[in-house]
DRENSEBA-714775 format. One record per residue (C-alpha): x, y, z; residue in three letters. Coordinates in Angstrom, 2 decimals. Layout:
! residues N
REC        px        py        pz   type
REC         X         Y         Z    ala
...
***
This chain:
! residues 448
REC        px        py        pz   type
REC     -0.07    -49.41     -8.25    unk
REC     -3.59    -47.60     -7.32    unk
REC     -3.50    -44.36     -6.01    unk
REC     -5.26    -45.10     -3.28    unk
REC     -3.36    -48.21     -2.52    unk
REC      0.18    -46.13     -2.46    unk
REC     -1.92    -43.53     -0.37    unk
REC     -2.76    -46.27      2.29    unk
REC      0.96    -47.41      2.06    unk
REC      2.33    -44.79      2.49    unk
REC     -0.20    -43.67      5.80    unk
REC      0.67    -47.42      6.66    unk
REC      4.68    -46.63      6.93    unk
REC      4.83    -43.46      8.70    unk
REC      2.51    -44.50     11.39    unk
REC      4.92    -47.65     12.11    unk
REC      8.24    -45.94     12.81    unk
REC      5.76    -42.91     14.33    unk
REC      7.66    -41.25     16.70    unk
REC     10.56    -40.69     14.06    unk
REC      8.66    -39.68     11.72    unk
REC      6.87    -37.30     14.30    unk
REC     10.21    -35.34     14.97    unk
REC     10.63    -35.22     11.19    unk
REC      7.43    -33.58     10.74    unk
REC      7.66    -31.09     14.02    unk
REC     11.60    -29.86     12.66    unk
REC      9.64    -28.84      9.19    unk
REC      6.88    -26.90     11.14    unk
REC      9.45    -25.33     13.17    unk
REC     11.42    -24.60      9.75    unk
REC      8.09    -23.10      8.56    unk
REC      7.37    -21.33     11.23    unk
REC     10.66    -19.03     11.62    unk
REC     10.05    -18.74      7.90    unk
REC      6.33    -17.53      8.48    unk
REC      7.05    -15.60     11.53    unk
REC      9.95    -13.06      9.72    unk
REC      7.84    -12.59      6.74    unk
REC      4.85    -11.94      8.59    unk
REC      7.06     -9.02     10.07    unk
REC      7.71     -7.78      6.43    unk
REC      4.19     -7.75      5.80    unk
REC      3.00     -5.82      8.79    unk
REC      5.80     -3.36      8.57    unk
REC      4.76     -2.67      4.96    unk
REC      1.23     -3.25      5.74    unk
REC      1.90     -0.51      8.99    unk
REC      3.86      1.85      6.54    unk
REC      0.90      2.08      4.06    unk
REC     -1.68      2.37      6.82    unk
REC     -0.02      5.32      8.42    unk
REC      0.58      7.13      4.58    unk
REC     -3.01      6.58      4.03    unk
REC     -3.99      7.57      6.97    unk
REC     -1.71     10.99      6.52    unk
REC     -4.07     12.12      3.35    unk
REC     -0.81     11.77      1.40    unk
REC     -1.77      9.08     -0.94    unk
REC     -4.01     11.17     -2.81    unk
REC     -2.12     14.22     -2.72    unk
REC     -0.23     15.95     -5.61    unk
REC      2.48     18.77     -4.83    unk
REC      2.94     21.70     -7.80    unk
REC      6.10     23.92     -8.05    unk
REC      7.08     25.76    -10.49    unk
REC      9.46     24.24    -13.47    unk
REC     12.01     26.96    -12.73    unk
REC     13.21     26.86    -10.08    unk
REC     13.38     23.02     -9.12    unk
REC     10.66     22.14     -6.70    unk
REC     11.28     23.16     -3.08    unk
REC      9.28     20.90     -1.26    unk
REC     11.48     17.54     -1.09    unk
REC     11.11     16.15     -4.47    unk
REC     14.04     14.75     -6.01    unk
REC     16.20     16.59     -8.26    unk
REC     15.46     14.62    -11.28    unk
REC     11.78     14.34    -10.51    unk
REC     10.18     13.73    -13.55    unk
REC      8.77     16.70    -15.88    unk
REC      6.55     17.27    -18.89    unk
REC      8.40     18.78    -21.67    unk
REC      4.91     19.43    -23.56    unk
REC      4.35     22.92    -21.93    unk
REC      6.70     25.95    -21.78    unk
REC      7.49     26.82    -17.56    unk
REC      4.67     29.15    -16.27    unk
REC      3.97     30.98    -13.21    unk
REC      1.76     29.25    -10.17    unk
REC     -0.21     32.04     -9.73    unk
REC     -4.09     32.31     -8.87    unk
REC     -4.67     31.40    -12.45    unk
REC     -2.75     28.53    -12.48    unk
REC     -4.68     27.18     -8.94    unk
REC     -7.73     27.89    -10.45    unk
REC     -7.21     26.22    -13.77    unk
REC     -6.07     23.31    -12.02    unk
REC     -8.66     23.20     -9.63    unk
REC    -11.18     22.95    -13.00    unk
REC     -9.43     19.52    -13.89    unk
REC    -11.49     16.61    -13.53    unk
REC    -10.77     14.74     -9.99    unk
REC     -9.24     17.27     -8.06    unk
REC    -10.95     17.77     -4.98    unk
REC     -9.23     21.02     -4.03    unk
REC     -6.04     22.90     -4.60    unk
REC     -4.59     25.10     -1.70    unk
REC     -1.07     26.55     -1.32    unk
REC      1.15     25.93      1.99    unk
REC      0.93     28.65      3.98    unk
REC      4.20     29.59      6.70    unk
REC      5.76     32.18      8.19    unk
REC      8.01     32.62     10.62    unk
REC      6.99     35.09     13.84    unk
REC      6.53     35.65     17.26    unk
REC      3.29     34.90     20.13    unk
REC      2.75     36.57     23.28    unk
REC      1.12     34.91     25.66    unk
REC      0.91     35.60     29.73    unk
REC      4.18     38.52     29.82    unk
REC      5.81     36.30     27.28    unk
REC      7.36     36.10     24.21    unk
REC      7.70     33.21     21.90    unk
REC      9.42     32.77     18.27    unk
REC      8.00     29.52     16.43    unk
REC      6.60     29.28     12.60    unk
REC      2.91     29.60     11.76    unk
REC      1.49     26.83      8.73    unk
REC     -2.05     26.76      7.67    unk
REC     -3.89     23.91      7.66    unk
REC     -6.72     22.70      5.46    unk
REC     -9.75     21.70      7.11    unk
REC     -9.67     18.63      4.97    unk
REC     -7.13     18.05      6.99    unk
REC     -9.07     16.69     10.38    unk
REC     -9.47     12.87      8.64    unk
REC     -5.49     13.21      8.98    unk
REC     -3.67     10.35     11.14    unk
REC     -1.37     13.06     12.39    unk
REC     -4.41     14.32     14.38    unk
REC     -5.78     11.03     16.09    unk
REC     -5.87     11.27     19.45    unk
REC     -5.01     14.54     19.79    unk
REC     -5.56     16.84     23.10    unk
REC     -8.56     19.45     22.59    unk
REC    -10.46     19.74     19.61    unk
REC     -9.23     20.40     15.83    unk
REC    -11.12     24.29     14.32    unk
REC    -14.38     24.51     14.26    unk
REC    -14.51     26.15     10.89    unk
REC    -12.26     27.09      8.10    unk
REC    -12.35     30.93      8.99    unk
REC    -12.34     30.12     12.72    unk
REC     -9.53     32.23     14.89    unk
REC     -8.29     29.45     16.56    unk
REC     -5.03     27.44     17.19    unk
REC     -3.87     24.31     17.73    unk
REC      0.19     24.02     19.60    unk
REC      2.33     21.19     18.52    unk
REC      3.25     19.81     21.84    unk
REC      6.85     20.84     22.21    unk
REC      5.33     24.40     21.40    unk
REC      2.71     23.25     24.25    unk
REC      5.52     22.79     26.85    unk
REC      7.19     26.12     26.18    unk
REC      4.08     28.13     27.18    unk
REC      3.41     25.94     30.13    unk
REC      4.46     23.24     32.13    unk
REC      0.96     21.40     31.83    unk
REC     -0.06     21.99     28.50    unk
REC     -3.89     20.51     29.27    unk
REC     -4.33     24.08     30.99    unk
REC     -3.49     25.59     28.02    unk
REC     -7.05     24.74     26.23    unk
REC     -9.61     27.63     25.66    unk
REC     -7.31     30.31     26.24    unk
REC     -5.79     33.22     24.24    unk
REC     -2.56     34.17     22.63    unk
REC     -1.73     37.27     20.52    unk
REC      0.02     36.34     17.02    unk
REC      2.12     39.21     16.00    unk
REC      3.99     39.28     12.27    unk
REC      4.48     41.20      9.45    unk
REC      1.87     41.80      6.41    unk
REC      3.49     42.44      3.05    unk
REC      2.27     45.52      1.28    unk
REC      2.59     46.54     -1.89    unk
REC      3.87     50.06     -2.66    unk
REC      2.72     51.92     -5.69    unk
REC      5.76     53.67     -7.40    unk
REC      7.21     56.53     -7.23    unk
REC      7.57     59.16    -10.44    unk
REC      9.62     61.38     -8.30    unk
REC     13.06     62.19    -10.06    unk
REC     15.77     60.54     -8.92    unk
REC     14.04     57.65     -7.48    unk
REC     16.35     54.82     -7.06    unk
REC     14.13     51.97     -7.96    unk
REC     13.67     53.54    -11.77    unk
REC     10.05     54.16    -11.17    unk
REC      8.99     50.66    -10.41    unk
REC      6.23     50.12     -7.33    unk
REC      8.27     48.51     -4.13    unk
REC      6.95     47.05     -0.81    unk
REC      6.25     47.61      3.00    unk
REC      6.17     45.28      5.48    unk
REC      3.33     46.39      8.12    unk
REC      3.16     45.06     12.03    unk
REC     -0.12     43.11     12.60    unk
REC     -1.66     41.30     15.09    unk
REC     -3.77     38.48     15.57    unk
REC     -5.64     36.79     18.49    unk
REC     -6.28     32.93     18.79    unk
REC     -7.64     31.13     21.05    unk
REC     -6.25     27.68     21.31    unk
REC     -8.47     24.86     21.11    unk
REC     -5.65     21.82     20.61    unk
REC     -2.57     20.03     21.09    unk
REC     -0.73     17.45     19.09    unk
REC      1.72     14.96     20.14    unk
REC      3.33     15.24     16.35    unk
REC      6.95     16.58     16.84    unk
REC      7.97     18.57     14.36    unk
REC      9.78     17.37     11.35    unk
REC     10.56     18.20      7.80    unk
REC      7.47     16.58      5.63    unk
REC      4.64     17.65      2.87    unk
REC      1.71     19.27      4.40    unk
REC      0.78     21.65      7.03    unk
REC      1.70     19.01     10.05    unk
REC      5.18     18.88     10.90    unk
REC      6.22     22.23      9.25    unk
REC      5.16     24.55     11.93    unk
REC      4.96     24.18     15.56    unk
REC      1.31     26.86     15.57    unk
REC     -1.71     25.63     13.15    unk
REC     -4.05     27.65     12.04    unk
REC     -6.97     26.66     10.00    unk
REC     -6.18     27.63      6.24    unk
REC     -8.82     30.30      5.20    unk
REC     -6.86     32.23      8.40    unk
REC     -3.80     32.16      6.89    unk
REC     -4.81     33.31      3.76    unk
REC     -6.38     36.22      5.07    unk
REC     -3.40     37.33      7.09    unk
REC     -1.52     37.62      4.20    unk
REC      1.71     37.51      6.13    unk
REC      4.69     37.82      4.07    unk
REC      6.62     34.61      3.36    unk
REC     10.11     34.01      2.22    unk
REC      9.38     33.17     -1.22    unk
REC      6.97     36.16     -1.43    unk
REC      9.58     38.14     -0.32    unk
REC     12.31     37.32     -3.09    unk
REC      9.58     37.17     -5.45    unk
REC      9.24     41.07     -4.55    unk
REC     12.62     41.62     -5.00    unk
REC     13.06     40.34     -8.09    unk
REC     10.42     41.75     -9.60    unk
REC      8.05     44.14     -7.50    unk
REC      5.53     44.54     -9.98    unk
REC      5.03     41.21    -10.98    unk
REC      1.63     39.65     -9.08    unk
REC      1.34     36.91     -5.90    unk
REC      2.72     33.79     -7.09    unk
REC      2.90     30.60     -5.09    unk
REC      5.69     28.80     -3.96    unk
REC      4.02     25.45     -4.52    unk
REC      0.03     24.26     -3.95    unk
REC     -0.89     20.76     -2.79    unk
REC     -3.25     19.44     -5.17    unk
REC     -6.06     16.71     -3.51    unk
REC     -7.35     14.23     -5.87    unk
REC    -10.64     12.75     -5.13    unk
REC     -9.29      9.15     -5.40    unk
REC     -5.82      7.71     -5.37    unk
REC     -6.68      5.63     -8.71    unk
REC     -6.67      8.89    -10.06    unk
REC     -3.49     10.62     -8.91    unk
REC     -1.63      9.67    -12.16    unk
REC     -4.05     11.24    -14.69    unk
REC     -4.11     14.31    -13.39    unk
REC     -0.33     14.43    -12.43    unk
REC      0.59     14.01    -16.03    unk
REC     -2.78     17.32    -16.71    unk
REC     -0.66     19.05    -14.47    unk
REC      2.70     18.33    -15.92    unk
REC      1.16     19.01    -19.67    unk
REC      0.35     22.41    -17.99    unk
REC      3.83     23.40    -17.66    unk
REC      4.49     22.39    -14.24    unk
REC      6.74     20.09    -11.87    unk
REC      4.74     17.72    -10.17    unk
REC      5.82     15.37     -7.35    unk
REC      3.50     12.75     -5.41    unk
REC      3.70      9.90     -2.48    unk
REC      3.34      7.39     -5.26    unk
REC      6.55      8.14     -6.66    unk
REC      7.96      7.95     -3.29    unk
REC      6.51      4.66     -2.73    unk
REC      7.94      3.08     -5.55    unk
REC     11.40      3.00     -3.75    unk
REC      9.46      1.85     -0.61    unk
REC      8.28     -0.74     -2.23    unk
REC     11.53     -2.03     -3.28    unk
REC     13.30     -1.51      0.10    unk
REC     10.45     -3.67      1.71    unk
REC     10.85     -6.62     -1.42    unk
REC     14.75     -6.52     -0.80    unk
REC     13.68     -6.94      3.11    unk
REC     11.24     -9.67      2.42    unk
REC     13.64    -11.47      0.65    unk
REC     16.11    -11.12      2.99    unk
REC     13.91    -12.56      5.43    unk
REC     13.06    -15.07      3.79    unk
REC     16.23    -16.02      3.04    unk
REC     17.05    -16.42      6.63    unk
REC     13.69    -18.05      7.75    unk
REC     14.25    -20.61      4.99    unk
REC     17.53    -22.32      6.53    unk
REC     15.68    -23.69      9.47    unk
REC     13.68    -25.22      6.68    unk
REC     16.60    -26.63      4.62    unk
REC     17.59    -27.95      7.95    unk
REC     14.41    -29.80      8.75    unk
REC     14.70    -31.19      5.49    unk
REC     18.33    -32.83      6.20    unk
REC     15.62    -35.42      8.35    unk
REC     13.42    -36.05      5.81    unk
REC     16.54    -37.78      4.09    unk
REC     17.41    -39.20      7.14    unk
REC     14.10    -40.66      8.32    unk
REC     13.40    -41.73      4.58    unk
REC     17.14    -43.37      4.17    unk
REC     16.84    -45.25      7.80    unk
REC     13.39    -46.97      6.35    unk
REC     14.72    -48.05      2.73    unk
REC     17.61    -50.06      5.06    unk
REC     14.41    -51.24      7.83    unk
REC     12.26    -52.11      4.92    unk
REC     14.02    -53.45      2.14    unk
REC     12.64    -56.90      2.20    unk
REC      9.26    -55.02      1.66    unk
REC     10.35    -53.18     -1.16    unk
REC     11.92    -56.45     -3.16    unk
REC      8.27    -57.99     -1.86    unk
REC      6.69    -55.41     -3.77    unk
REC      9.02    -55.55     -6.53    unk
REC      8.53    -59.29     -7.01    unk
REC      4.95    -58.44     -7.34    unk
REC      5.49    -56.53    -10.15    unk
REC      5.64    -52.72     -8.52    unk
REC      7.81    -50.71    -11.21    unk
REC     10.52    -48.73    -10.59    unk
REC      8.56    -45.28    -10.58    unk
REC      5.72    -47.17     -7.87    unk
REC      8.61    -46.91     -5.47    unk
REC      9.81    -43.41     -6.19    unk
REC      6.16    -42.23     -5.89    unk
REC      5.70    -44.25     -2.29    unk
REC      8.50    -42.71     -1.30    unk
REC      7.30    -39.19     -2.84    unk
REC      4.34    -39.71     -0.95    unk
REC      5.55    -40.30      2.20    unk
REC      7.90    -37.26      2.42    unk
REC      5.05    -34.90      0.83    unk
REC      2.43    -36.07      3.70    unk
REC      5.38    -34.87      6.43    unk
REC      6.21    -31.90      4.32    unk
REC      2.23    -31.01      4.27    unk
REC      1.41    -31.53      7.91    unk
REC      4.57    -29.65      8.65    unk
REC      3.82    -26.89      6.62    unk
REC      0.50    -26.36      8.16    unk
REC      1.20    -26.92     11.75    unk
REC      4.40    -24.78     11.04    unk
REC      1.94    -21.85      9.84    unk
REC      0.35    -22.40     12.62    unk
REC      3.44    -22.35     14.75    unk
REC      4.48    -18.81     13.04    unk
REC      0.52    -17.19     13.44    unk
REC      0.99    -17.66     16.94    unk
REC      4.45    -16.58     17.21    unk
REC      3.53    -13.09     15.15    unk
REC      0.18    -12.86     17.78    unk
REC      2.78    -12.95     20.68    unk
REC      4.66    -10.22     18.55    unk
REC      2.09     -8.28     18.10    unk
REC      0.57     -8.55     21.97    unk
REC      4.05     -7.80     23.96    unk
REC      4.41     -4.81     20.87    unk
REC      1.51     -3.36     22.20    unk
REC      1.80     -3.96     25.71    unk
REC      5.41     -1.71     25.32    unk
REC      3.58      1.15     23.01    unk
REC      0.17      0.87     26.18    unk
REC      2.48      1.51     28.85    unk
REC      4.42      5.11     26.96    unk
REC      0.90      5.64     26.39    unk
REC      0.89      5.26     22.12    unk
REC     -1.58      3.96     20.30    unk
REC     -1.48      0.01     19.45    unk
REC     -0.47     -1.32     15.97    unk
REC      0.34     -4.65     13.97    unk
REC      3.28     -5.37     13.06    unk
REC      3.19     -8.83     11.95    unk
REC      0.48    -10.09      9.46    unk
REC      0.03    -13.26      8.27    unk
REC     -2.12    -12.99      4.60    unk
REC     -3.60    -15.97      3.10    unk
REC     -0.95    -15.44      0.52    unk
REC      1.49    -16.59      2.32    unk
REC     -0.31    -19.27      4.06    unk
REC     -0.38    -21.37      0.71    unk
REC      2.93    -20.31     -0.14    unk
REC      4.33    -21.27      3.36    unk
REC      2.44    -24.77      2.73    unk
REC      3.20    -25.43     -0.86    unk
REC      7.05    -24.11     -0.38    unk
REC      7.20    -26.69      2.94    unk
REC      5.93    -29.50      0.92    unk
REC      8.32    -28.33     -2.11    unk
REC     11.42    -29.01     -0.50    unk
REC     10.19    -32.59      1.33    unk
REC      9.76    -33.56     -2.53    unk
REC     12.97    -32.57     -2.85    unk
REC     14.90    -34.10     -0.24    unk
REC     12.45    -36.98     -0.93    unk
REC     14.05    -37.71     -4.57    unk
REC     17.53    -38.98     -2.61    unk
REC     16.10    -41.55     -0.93    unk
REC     13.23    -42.34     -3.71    unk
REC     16.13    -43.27     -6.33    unk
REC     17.97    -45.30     -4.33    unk
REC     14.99    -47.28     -3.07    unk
REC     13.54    -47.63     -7.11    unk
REC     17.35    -48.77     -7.61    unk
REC     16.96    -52.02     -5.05    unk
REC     17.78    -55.24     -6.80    unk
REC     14.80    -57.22     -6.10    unk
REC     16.58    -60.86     -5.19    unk
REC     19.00    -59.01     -3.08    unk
REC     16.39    -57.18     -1.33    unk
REC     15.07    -60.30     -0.67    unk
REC     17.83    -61.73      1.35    unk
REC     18.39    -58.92      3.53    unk
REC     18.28    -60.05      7.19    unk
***
């Protein structure tokens, strides 16, 4: 049998029993659609997680410690290490020979303190972090009240918002005007050759009061949290080259002291910027060859990405029953016409039709269903993930947050949706196909 004859069959059959064969073909869409709509929620989630890391600066950031001791910035314990190098100190040589390493865009150390503002008769504890001004493409700043610094030297401040609401009960007021930042400057003492000194001779250290006036030009909506960066780490930002030139004294510079108060400034840990993400791994391992522990948001997101393929299979695995289910009527609807048209098929096998011209009418006819299921099932699920993604955003409008996507539907999974629908009509097709390619011919012919 011709292609194009079996083709014309098989059109032929489903339009005569066509309401049946409708329902068949609207329970596979419907199978395809549940299956399209929950993985089109895996794929915005993960699609909405990567945005919002991009977005955050962190894809193309690097974080240095020192080898001993373990990094203190949230890297795992076992976070790997270069044994090429000996352990060194991250000191100004060490930022400066990594900034020299082809790709990095700049290397800057994180910058808090702990103190105390005044502003109108009062007093307020919070922690100070300095931020980079490479930091204004950051999501964490979108749509943000005010303005971010004007310049990297610029004596200005922007609140975190809980911050915001402790100095005033509208914190829009608090734009343009001025608080006092008082904390303590670390000084270096020379030492002492007196006799009897009880540090042995060996200089010591002072902390000095200071003060500093901002003027606050911005307020974000970020709450505070643990995290890499500036953002989320102190509740008052100041711009970076501030920071630096306060030289307030920091926990780590503080032990440092006391364990050795000779010994020079040495960083905690510096956040190294690469100039693209594609090159975050070569200059990781540089930096690891230099006798450093290095962590990055690439590690991280190797985990991530395993937690989203367990939940997009999980998904799937669930969206997929509706579509076993559907095909449960393929059989059906298949069975019902070998018994309404078995005169036809001993017809055909009288004519000479083999055995496999049968199985591949049959194949035919339950592939057509599976493919116009599959795509108006697709369909079905685009729509479904649009209504998602409009009543999402209508909640997130009215608590005033910004609107986001959170079901995607790539051409990916279009074809897959399709050529997975059309899959399993094949195989509840092959039933039905063998028993009708099994017909005895004469006996087909008598059937009444």
């Amino acid at each position: 049998m011709k292609n194009r004859d079996m083709i014309e069959l098989a059109a032929r059959n489903l339009r005569q029993a066509l309401l049946r064969n409708f329902l068949t073909t609207i329970g596979i869409a419907v199978g395809v659609a549940s299956l399209v709509a929950m993985l089109s929620l895996g794929a915005g989630l993960q699609g909405l997680a990567s945005q919002k890391l991009s977005q955050s600066g962190l894809f193309n950031a690097i974080f240095v410690a020192p080898r001993v001791p373990p990094p203190r910035f949230g890297a795992p314990p076992n976070a790997d290490v270069s044994p090429a190098a000996p352990p060194r100190s991250l000191d100004d040589d060490a930022r400066l020979a990594i900034e020299r390493l082809p790709g990095v865009a700049e290397v800057y150390p994180e910058i808090r303190f702990a103190t105390e503002i005044h502003f109108a008769d009062g007093i307020y504890a919070t922690v100070v972090a300095g931020i980079p001004n490479s930091a204004r493409s950051d999501g964490a700043f979108d749509g943000m009240t005010g303005t971010f610094f004007s310049s990297p030297d610029a004596d200005e401040a922007i609140l975190q918002i809980s911050l915001a609401r402790q100095l005033s009960t509208q914190p829009r007021s608090l734009l343009g005007q001025q608080i006092v930042l008082r904390y303590a400057e670390r000084q270096p003492l020379p030492a002492d050759p007196a006799p009897g000194n009880s540090a042995g001779g060996s200089p010591g250290f002072s902390l000095e009061p200071r003060e500093q006036k901002l003027r606050i030009v911005g307020i974000v909506e970020t709450e505070p949290a643990g995290g890499f960066g500036g953002i989320g780490r102190g509740r008052l930002l100041i711009p970076l080259g501030v920071a630096e030139k306060l030289g307030a004294a920091q926990a780590a510079d503080l032990r440092d002291l006391l364990r050795d108060p000779s010994a020079p400034h040495r960083y905690a840990n510096l956040t190294v910027r690469v100039e693209r993400t594609s090159r975050v791994r070569s200059v990781e391992d540089s930096i690891k060859q230099m006798g450093f522990a290095t962590y990055s948001l690439l590690d991280a997101t190797r985990d991530l990405r395993l937690v989203f393929a367990v939940f997009d299979l999980l998904l799937g695995i669930f969206g997929s029953l509706a579509l076993v289910v559907a095909s449960l009527g393929i059989v059906n609807t298949l069975v019902m016409a070998i018994l309404e048209r078995r005169r036809e098929i001993g017809v055909f096998k009288a004519l000479g039709a083999a055995d496999r011209d049968i199985r591949r009418l049959f194949f035919a006819e339950a592939g057509t269903m599976g493919l116009l299921g599959g795509v108006f099932g697709v369909l079905l699920g685009w729509l479904i993930g649009r209504g998602i993604n409009f009543g999402t955003n209508i909640y997130l409008a009215r608590r005033a947050l910004p609107a986001v996507t959170i079901s995607l539907v790539p051409i990916w999974m279009v074809i897959s949706a399709i050529a997975f629908s059309v899959g399993v009509s094949l195989l509840a097709g092959m039933y039905p196909a063998a028993r009708a390619a099994q017909l005895d011919p004469i006996e087909a012919l008598r059937y009444e």
